[in-house]
N, C-alpha and C positions, 0 to 999 in steps of 0.2 A: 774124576769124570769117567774113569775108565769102568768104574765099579757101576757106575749109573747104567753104562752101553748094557754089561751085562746083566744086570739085574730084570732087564726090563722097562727103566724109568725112563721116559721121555725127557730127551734132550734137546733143549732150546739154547743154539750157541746169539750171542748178543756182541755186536763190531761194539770201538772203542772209541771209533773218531770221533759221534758224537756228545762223549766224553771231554776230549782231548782236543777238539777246536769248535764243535757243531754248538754247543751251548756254554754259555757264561755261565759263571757261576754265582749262587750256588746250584742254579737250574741246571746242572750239568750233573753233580754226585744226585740232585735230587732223583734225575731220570733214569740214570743208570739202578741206582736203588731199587727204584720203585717198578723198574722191569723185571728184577730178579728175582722181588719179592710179587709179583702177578705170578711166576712161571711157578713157583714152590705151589703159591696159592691153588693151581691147578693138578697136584699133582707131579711135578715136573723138577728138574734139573737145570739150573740158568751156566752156563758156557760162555761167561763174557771173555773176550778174545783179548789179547794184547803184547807185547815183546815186550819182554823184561829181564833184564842180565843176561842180554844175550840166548835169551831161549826165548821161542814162540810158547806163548802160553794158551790153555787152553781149560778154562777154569780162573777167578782171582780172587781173593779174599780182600776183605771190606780194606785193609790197609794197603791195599794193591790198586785199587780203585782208586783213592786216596794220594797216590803217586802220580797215576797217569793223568787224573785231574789237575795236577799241582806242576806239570810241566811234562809236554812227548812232544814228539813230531809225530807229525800225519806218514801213516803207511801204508801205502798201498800194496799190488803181487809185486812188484817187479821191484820195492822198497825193502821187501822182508829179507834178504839175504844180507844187504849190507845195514840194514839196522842190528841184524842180531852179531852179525861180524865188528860193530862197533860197542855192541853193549847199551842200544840206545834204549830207553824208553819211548814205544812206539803203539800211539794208536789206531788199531787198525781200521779200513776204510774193511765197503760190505766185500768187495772184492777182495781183500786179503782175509776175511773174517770168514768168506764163501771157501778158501783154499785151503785153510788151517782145519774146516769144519769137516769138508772132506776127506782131509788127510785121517782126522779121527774119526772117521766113521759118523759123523753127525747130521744128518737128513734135512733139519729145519734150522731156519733163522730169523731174527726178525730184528726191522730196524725201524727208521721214519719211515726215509724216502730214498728209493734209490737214484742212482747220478743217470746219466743221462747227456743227450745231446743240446751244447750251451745255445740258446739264440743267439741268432748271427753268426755263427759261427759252427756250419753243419761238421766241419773239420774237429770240432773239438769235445769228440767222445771219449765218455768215464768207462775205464776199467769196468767197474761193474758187470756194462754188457757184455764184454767181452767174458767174462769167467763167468757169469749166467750161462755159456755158450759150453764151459768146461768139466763146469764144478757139479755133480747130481745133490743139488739142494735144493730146497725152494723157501725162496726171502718172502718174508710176509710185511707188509710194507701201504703204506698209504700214499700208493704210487710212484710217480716221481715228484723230486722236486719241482714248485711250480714257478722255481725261477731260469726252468732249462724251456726249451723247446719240449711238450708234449704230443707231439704229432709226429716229429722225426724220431723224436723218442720210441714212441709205440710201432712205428716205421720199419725201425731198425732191431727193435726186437721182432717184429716177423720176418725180417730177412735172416736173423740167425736162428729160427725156428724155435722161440724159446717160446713157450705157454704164457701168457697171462690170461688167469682165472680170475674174475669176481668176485670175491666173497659177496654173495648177498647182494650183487649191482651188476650192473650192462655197461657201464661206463667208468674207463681207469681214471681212476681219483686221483684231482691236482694236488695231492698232501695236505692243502687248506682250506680244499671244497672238493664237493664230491662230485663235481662235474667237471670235465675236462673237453668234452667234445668227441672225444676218441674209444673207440668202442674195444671191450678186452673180445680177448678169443674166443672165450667159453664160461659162464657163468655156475658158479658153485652154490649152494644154499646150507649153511650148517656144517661140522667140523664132518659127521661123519661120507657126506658126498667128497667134500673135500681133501678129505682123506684116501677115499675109492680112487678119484680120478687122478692124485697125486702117483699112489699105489700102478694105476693102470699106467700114466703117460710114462712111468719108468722102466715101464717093463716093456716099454716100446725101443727104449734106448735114447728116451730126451733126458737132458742133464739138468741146469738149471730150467727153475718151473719160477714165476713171478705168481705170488695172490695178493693182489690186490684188494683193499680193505678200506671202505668210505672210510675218513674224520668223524671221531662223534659230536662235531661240534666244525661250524662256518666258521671261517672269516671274514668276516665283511669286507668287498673291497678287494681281496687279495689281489685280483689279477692286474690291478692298475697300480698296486704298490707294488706288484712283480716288475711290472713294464719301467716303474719309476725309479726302482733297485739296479734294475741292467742298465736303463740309462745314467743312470749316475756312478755306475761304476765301471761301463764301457772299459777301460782303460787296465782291467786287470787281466790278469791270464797266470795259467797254471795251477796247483796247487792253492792258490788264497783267491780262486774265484767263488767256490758253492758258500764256505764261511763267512766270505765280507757280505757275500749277497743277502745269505740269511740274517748276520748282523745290520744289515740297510733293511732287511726287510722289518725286524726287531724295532727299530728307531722311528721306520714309517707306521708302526700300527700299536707306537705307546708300549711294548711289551707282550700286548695280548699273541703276538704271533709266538713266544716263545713257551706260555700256559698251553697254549693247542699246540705244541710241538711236544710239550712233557705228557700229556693227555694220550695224543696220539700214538706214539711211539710205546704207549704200555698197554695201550688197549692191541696192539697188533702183536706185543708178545704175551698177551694173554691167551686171542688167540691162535699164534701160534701153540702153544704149549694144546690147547683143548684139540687142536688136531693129530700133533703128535702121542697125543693119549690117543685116540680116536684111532689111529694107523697103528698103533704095537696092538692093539685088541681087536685089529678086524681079522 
């Protein structure tokens, strides 16, 4: 990966978790695959993220993938020290996957959906934002999950001055529709605006940047199988709240939410990858 920074090649790092808990399998090696092979297809470098024997990895090969699929725990920042101190296999969420990227020098990333503030529960914010807050990258992403609060979400990324840009839209996309209600900061049109203004808001001194990226494809329905997800699983907390929720959401909508979760998550590292081509040639 190292050789990629200097060559030139655009680097697209890619988190683990949803690997490692976000999708069943086989929809899970399916998506991780098929983002790495979008990021080549552009030109590009895939950087999928993960702990493994005790070292933070940064780069994995197809039998690496293969592992963390076949059994990790979920890792977040504050995870990664004593995962690699026990030698775990560990997948990492975008927050640890935002810290490892930085650490290597790595600008972009791209996932679904980032975490966010749970409904009911304004007290119970993801990582993510906070290391958006630290990390100089920017997650390319089809919003947040729209099983979280999207309005304290978007909320609370303008209280920590973190950019969400539009790809191509006025409004940050619920991950399974492209409407949300909630309006992004600044609207981008095309890899190479997107590019510019990444380029400029860094050279102001912001850190993490969010682009947000319509679904190429609805779900029907989502937001009353979101509401019907958190109600039926009120009752979880910590760690196994965004997986059960998405696996309820999986069971409410037949499967189909798990095809627009593979869909979507490759088309945002697609493009990611055409912007990170876009910013090493401007």
């Amino acid at each position: 990966m190292a050789d990629a920074l200097t060559q030139g090649i655009p680097v697209v790092a890619l988190e683990t978790s949803i690997l490692g808990q976000g999708l069943p399998p086989p929809h899970n090696l399916k998506a991780a695959r098929a983002c790495e092979a979008a990021i080549r297809e552009e030109g590009g470098a895939p950087a999928t993220v993960a702990v493994l024997d005790g070292r933070l990895r940064v780069g994995l090969s197809d039998a690496e993938l293969e592992r963390i699929a076949a059994g990790s725990v979920k890792v977040s920042t504050r995870d990664l020290g004593p995962a690699m101190a026990r030698g775990s296999a560990g997948a990492t969420t975008v927050a640890a996957t935002m810290r490892a990227a930085a650490m290597a020098g790595i600008r972009f990333l791209a996932t679904g959906g980032i975490g966010g503030i749970h409904r009911g529960h304004p007290e119970d914010q993801s990582a993510d934002l906070v290391e958006l807050a630290r990390s100089p990258v920017a997650v390319f992403c089809a919003g947040a999950k729209i099983i979280l609060d999207l309005r304290l979400t978007v909320e609370r990324l303008e209280s920590l001055g973190i950019p969400v840009l539009g790809y191509g839209c006025d409004e940050f996309p619920a991950f399974y529709s492209r409407h949300s209600g909630c309006p992004v900061s600044a609207r981008v049109d095309g890899s190479a605006e997107a590019a510019r203004t990444l380029g400029a808001a860094w050279d102001t001194g912001v850190r993490g940047i969010v682009v947000a990226i319509p679904p190429p494809a609805e779900l029907e329905g989502a937001e009353e199988m979101a509401r019907r997800a958190v109600a039926d699983e009120r009752d979880l907390a910590g760690a196994d709240v965004t997986p059960r929720l998405l696996a309820r959401m999986a069971e409410l909508s037949g499967g189909r939410s798990l095809d627009l979760n593979i869909d979507l998550v490759v088309n945002n590292a697609r493009v990611a990858a055409q912007v990170a081509r876009a910013f090493l040639a401007a």
